[in-house]
C-alpha positions in Angstrom: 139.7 99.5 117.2 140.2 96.2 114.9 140.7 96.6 111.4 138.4 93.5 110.8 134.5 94.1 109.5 131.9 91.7 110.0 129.6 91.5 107.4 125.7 90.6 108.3 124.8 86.6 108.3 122.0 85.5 106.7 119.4 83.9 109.2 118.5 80.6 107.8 116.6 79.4 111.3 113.0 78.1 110.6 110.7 80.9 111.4 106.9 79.8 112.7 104.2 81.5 112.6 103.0 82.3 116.4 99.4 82.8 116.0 98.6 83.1 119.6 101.2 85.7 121.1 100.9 86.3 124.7 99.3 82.3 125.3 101.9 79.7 126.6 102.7 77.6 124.0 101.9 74.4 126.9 98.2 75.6 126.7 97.5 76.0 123.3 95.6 73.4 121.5 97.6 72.2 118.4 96.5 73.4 115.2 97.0 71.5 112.3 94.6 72.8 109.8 93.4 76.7 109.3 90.1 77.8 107.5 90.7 79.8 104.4 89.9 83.3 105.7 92.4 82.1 108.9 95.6 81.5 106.3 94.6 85.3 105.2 94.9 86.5 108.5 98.4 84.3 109.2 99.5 85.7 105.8 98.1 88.8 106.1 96.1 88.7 102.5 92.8 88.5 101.7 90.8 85.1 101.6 90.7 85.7 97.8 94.3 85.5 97.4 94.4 83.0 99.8 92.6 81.1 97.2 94.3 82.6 94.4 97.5 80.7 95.7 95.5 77.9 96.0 94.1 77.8 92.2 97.6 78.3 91.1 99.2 75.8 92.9 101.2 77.9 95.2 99.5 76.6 97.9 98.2 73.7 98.9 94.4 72.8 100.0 93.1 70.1 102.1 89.6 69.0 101.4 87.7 67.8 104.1 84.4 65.6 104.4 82.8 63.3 102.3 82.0 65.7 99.1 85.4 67.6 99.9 83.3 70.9 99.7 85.4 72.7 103.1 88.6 73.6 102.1 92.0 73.8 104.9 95.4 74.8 104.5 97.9 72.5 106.6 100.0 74.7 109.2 103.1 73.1 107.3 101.9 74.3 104.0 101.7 77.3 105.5 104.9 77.9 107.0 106.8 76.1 103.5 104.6 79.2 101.7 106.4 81.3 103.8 109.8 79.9 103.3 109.6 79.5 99.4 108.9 82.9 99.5 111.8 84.5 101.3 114.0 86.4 99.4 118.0 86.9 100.0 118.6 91.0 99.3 122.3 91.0 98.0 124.1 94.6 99.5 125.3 96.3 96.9 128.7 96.4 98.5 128.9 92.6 99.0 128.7 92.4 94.9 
């Protein structure tokens, strides 16, 4: 038995969001842009928090057409959402 203990890394790997599980990724079409109520279900959250972050300025919106009146979040927007909101937990015994 060693005497040596290996304390758990933290993953810093780009996570992405697999929206299609179970399709090879060779025959999906590539999405760059999601509808409002789509970013809820990627999230998780409603379409009104969706566009809670949006009003705040957590997340980004993409207006589309020549009024702008439809509104997309970017995948990348997305999945930098995601990151900026990842949160280290610090063991107690690591203190």
């Amino acid at each position: 038995m060693s005497s040596v203990v290996k304390f758990p890394q933290p993953r810093r790997a780009e996570r992405v969001i697999d929206v299609q599980p179970g399709v090879p990724v060779s025959e999906r079409p590539v999405r760059l842009l999601y509808s409002v109520i789509e970013a809820g279900q990627l999230l998780s959250v409603s379409k009104q928090t969706i566009y809670e972050l949006i009003d705040l300025g957590d997340l980004p919106k993409v207006m589309i057409g020549r009024t702008g009146k439809t509104i997309r979040v970017a995948a990348s927007d997305l999945q930098a959402y995601i990151d900026n909101q990842r949160v280290e937990v610090q063991h107690s015994w690591a203190l």
